[in-house]
C-alpha positions in Angstrom: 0.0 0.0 0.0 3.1 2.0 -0.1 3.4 2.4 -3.3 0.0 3.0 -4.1 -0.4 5.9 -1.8 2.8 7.7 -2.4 1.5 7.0 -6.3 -1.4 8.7 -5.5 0.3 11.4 -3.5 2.5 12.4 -6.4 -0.4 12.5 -8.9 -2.1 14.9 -6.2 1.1 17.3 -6.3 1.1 17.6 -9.9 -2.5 18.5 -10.7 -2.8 20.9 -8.0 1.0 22.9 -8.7 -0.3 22.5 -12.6 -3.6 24.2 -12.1 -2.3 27.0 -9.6 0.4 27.8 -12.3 -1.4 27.8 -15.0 -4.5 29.6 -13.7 -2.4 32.1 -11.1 -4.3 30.5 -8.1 -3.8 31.5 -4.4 -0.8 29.6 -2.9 -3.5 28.1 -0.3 -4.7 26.0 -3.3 -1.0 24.6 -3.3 -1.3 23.9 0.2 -4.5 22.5 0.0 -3.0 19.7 -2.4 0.0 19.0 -0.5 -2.0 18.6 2.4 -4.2 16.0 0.6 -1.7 14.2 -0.7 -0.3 13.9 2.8 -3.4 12.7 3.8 -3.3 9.8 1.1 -0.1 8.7 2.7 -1.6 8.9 6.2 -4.5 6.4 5.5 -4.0 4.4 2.9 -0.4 4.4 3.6 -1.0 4.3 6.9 2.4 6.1 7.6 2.4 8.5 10.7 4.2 9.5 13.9 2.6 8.5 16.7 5.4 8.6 19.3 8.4 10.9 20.1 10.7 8.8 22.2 8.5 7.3 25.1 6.3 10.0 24.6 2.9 8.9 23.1 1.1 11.8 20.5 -2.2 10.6 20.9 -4.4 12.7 19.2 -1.4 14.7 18.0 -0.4 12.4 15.5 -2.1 13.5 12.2 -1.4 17.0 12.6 2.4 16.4 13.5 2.4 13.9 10.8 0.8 16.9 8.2 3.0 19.5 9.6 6.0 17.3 8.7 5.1 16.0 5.4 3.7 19.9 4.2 6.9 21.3 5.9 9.5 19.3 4.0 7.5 18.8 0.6 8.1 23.0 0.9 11.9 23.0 1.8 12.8 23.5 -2.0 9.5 25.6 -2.9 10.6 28.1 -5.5 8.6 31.1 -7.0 11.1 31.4 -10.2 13.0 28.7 -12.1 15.8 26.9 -10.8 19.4 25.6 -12.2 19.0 22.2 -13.0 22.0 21.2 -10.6 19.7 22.7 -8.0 18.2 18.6 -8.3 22.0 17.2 -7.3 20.9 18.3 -3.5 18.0 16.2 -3.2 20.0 13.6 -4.5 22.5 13.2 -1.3 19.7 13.1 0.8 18.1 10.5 -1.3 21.3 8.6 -1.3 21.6 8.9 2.6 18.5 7.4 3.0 19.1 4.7 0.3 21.9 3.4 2.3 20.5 3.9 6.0 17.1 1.7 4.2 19.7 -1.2 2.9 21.4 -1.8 6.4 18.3 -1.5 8.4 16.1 -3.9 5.4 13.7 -1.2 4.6 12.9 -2.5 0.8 10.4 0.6 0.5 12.9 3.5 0.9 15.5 1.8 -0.5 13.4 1.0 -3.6 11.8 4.1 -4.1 15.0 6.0 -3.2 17.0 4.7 -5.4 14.4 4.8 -8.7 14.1 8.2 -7.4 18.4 8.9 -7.6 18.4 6.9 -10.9 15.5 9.7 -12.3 16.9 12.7 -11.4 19.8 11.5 -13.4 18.0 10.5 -16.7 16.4 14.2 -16.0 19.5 15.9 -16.0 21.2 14.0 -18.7 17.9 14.8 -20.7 17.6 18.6 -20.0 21.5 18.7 -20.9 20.4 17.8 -24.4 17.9 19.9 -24.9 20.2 22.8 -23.6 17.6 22.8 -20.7 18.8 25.3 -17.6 16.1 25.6 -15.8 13.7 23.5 -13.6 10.1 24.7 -12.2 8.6 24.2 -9.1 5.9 21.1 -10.2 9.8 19.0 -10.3 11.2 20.1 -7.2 8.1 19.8 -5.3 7.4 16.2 -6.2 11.2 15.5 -5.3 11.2 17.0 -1.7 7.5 15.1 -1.1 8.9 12.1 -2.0 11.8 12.8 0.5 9.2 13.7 3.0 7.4 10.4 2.8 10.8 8.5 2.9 11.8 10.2 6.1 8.1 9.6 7.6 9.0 6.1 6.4 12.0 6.1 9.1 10.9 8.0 11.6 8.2 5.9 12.7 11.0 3.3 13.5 13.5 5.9 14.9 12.6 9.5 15.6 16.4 10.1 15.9 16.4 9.9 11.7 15.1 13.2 12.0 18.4 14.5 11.3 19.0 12.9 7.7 16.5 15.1 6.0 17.7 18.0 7.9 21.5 17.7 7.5 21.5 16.7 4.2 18.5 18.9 2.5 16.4 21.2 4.6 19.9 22.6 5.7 21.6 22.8 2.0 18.9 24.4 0.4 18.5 27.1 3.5 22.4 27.9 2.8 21.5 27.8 -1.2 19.2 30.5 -0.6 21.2 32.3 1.8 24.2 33.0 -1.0 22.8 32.7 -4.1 22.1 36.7 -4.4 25.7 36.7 -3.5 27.4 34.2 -5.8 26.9 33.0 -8.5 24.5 30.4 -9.0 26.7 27.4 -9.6 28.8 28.6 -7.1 25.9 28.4 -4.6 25.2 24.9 -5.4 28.6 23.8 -5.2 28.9 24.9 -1.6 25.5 23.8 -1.1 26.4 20.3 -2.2 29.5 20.1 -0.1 27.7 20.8 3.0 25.4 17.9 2.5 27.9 15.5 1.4 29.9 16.6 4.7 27.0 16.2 6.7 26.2 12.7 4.8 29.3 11.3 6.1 29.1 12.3 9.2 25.8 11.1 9.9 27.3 7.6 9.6 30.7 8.2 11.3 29.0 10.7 14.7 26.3 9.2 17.3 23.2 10.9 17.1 23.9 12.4 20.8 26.7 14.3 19.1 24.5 15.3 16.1 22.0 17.0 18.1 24.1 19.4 19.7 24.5 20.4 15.5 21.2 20.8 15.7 21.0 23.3 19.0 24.2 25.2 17.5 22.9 25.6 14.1 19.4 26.7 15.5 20.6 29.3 17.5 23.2 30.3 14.6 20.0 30.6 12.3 17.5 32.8 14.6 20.9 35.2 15.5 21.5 36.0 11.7 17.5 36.5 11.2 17.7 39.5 13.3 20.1 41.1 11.0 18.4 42.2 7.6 21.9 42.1 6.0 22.3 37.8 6.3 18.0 37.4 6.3 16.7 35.1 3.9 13.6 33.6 5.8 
């Protein structure tokens, strides 16, 4: 049922970032989509988080589980075109995953991360021969849900996994936007892909103890740099 729902899901994202593009909808209606998608995987994929360590959600659940799958299916949302290479970050996190799913026997993730990986690279080899630059936000969308549901995937086993989609997208792309007015655009996705190929490897060499205290120092680096309009990009 996996499959069927995260099938569904995607067919969901498209129609609904199709029709508000092409008929200048109210980004609500965007939301509205990505939250019924979410749903989809919910009950008939019966994916959700229903625990945070010991602690039981209770009646928490869907709407953590919606807030989660919303929150990371927007990490890339764009309003303007992107580099193609833009897709090569997605693609460490997918990787990450790929390889956490074959140690721990998770066919799912490593099944749909992989066919994901191997796509993204038929996409890029086919936009390179078309002279193709540019990617729109239908693509990246569908790329961070699919992410999103992968993570959901693991996190219902460990909550700790939290950290893969962080450290190796939702982190990336926030430094992407952070220099891109100030590079050049290649330039922002090279750093951007080193940091989440650093962060990749360390996620299998450090305990998750250790990566947490990323998590506090990166936090508190991020809401000290909002304050200044000079470094603000959210």
């Amino acid at each position: 049922m996996y499959y069927i729902a995260l099938f569904i899901g995607l067919i969901i994202i498209v129609i609904t970032t199709k029709l508000t593009q092409t008929y200048k909808l109210s980004s609500i209606y965007l939301i509205l989509g990505q939250i019924s998608a979410s749903l989809i995987i919910i009950i008939v994929g019966n994916l959700e988080i229903s625990h945070i360590k010991q602690l039981q959600l209770g009646y928490l659940t869907t709407p953590l589980t919606l807030l989660f799958l919303v929150g990371f299916t927007n990490v890339m949302s764009v309003d303007k075109e992107q580099n193609t290479l833009i897709l090569l970050l997605p693609c460490i996190s997918l990787g990450s995953l790929s390889v956490l799913a074959f140690f721990w026997g998770d066919s799912f993730v490593l099944t749909v991360g992989i066919c994901t990986i191997l796509t993204i690279t038929f996409l890029l080899l086919y936009f390179y021969i078309l002279g193709k630059a540019l990617v729109g936000k239908t693509l990246v969308t569908l790329v961070s849900f699919i992410i999103a549901v992968l993570s959901l995937s693991f996190l219902i086993m460990s909550t700790e996994t939290i950290y893969i989609p962080i450290f190796t997208f939702a982190i990336p792309f926030g430094l992407y936007n952070l220099i891109q007015n100030k590079n050049k655009n290649l330039h922002s996705i090279t750093y951007s892909l080193l940091i989440a190929i650093l962060f990749s490897v360390l996620l299998f060499l450090l305990p998750f103890s250790i990566l947490w205290y990323f998590v506090v120092g990166l936090t508190i680096i991020l809401v000290i740099t909002q304050m200044s309009k000079k470094y603000r990009f959210i």
